[in-house]
C-alpha positions in Angstrom: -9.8 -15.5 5.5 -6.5 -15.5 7.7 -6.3 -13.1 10.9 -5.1 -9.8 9.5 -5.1 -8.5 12.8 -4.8 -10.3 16.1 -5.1 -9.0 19.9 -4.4 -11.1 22.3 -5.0 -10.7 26.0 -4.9 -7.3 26.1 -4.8 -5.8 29.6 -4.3 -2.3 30.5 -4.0 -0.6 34.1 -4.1 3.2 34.9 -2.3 3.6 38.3 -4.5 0.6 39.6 -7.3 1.1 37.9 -7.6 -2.0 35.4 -9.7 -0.5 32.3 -9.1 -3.7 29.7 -8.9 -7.4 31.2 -8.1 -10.1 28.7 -9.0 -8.9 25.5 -8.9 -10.8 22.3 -10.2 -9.8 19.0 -9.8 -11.1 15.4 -9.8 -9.0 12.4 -9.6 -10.5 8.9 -8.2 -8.9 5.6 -10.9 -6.3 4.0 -13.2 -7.0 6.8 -15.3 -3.7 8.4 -15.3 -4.4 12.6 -17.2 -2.6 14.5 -16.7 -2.5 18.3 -19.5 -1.3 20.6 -20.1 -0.8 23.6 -21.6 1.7 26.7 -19.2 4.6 27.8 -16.6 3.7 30.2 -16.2 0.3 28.6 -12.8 0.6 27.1 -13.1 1.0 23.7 -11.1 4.3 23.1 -8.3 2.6 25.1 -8.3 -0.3 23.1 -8.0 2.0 19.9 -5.3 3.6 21.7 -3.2 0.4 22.4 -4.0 -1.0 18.8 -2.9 2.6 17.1 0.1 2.9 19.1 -0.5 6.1 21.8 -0.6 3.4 24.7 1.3 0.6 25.1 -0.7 -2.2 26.7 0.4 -3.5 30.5 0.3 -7.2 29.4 -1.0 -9.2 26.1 0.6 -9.0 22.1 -1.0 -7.5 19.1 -0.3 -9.4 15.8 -0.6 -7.4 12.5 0.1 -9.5 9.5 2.0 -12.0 11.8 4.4 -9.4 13.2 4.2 -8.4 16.8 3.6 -4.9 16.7 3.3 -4.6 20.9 3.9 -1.3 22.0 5.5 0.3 18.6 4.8 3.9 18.6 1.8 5.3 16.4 4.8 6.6 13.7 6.2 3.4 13.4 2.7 1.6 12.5 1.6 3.9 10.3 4.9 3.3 8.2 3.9 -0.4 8.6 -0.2 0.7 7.8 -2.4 1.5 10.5 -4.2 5.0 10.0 -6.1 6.3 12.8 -8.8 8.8 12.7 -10.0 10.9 16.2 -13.2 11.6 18.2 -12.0 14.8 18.0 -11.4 16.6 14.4 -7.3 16.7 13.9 -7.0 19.0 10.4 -4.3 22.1 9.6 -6.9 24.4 9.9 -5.0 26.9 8.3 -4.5 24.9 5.2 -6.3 24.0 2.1 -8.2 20.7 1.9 -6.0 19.8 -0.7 -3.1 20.8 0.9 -4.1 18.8 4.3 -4.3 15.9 2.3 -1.1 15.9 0.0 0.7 16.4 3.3 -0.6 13.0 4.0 0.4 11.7 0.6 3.9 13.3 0.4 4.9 11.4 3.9 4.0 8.3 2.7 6.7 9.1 -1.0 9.1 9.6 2.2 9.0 13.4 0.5 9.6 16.5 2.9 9.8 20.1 1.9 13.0 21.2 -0.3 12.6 25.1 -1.7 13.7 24.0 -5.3 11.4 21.1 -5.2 8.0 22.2 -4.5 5.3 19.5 -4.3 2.8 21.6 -6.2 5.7 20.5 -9.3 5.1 17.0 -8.8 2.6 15.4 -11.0 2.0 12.0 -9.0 1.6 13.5 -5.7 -1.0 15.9 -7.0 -2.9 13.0 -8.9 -2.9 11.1 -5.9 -4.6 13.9 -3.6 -6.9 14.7 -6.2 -8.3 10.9 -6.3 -8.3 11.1 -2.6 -10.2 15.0 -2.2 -12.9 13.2 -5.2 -13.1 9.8 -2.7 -14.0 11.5 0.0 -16.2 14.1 -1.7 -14.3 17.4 -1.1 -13.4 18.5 -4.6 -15.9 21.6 -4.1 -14.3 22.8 -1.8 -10.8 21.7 -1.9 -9.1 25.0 -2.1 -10.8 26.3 0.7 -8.9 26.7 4.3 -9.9 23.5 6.6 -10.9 26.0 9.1 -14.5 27.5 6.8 -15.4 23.8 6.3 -18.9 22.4 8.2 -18.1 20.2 10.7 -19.1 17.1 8.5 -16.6 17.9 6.3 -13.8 18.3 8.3 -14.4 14.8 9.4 -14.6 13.9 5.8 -11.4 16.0 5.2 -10.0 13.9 8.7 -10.7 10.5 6.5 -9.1 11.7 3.6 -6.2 12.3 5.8 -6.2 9.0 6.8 -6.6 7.6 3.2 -3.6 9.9 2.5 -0.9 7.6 3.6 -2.9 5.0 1.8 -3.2 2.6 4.9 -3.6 -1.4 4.7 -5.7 -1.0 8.2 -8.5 2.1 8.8 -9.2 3.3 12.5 -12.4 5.8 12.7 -13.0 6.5 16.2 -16.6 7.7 16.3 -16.6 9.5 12.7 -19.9 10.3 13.2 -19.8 12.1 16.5 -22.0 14.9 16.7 -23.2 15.0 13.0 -26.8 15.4 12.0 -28.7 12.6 10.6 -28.4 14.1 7.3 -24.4 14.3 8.0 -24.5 11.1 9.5 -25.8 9.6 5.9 -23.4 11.1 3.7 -20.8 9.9 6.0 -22.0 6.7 6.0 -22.2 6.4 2.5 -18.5 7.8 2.1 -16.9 5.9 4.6 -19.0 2.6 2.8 -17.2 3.6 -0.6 -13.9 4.7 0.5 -13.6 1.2 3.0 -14.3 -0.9 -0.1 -12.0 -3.6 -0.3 -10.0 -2.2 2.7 -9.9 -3.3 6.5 -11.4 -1.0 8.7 -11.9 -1.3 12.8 -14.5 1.1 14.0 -15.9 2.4 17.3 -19.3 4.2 17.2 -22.0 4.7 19.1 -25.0 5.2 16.0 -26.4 1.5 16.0 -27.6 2.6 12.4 -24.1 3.2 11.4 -22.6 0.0 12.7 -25.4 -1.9 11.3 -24.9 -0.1 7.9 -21.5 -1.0 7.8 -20.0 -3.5 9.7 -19.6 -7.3 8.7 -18.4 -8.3 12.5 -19.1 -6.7 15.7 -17.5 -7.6 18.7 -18.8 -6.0 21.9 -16.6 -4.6 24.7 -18.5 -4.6 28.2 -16.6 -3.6 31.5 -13.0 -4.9 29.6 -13.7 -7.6 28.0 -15.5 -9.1 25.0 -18.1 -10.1 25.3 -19.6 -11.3 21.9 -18.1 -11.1 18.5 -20.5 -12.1 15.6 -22.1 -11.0 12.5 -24.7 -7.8 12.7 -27.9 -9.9 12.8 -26.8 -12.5 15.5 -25.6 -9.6 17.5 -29.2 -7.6 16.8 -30.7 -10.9 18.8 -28.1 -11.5 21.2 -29.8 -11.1 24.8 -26.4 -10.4 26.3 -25.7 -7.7 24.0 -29.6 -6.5 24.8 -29.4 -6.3 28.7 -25.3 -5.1 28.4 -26.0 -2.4 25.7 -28.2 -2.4 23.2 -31.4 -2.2 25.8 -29.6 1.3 26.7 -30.2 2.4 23.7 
């Protein structure tokens, strides 16, 4: 399979402090990528630059062969890069399914008119009902986002993501502060709902990157240091003594 997405020499500075140094990473089409690595090693600032909040100081990021260098996170997501957060991003106030057919109706280029009222229209509706069922929310999808357990907020944060129905998937640590019985149902969601599509993660649960990802690439002090399939990087001393060993 052909790069789907391509960094290229990615370096990033913070007022003199150089946090990324040279990074390159390959992503192909419908491939799951997980990137690893100990705290402080750059990994949220590489989702950052490759989602569009940061631009980089130096280096090109190629999505589908166009340079999509420093576009702003609005601009991608019209082109089909989704992001998810570390930290839950919902309308609390709103229903599940209303979070989500927010997500569907920007990406129909619909916005709000009084005498066309998205509850009217028959596709949209569809479409975040597939979405609330894919994600495993339809017992609760009238509910307020705001009563929901914190594992389904995240869930609801994926189906957001889904909602603009994205040719690239960005889950920064989805699993953050879940239980293990959380943990496994989000696994097993974000295994169905990722089927067929190309998803980049960063997350710290070994168990979850091992459950899902067909390439990891690991990111130590700003830089890669390994990219490989699951087993190769399970038995890769470097990856033992830089991060795995921590565990």
């Amino acid at each position: 399979m052909a790069d789907y997405l391509r960094v290229h020499k990615i370096h990033m500075d913070f007022s003199g402090l150089r946090v990324l140094e040279g990074v390159d990473l390959k992503v192909r089409e419908s491939e799951r990528h997980a990137i690893i690595g100990p705290n402080g090693a750059g990994k949220t600032t590489l989702f950052n630059i490759i989602s569009g909040k940061f631009k980089p100081s130096s280096g090109s990021i190629l999505f589908m062969g166009q340079d999509i260098s420093g576009k702003q996170a609005h601009e991608l997501n019209r082109l089909g890069l989704a992001r998810s957060f570390q930290i839950t991003n919902v309308f609390r106030e709103l229903s599940v399914f209303d979070n989500i057919r927010s997500g569907v109706r920007s990406r129909h280029g619909l916005r709000y008119h009084f005498f066309r009222r998205p509850e009217h229209n028959r596709q949209i509706n569809e479409r975040t009902e597939a979405i609330v069922h894919e994600v495993g929310l339809q017992n609760v999808m009238q509910l307020p986002a705001s009563v929901l357990s914190y594992g389904q907020q995240r869930a609801l944060e994926i189906g957001i993501t889904l909602s603009t129905d994205p040719k690239i998937i960005l889950l920064d640590e989805p699993t953050a502060g879940m239980t293990r019985e959380e943990t496994g149902e989000a696994v097993r969601m974000i295994d169905r709902v990722t089927a067929g599509r190309t998803l980049i993660i960063i997350e710290h649960d070994m168990d979850v990157v091992f459950s899902l990802a067909h390439t990891i690439s690991v990111l130590h002090y700003g830089k890669i240091l390994v990219s490989d399939i699951p087993e190769k990087i399970r038995s890769d001393q470097r990856v033992k003594d830089a991060y795995l060993g921590e565990e």
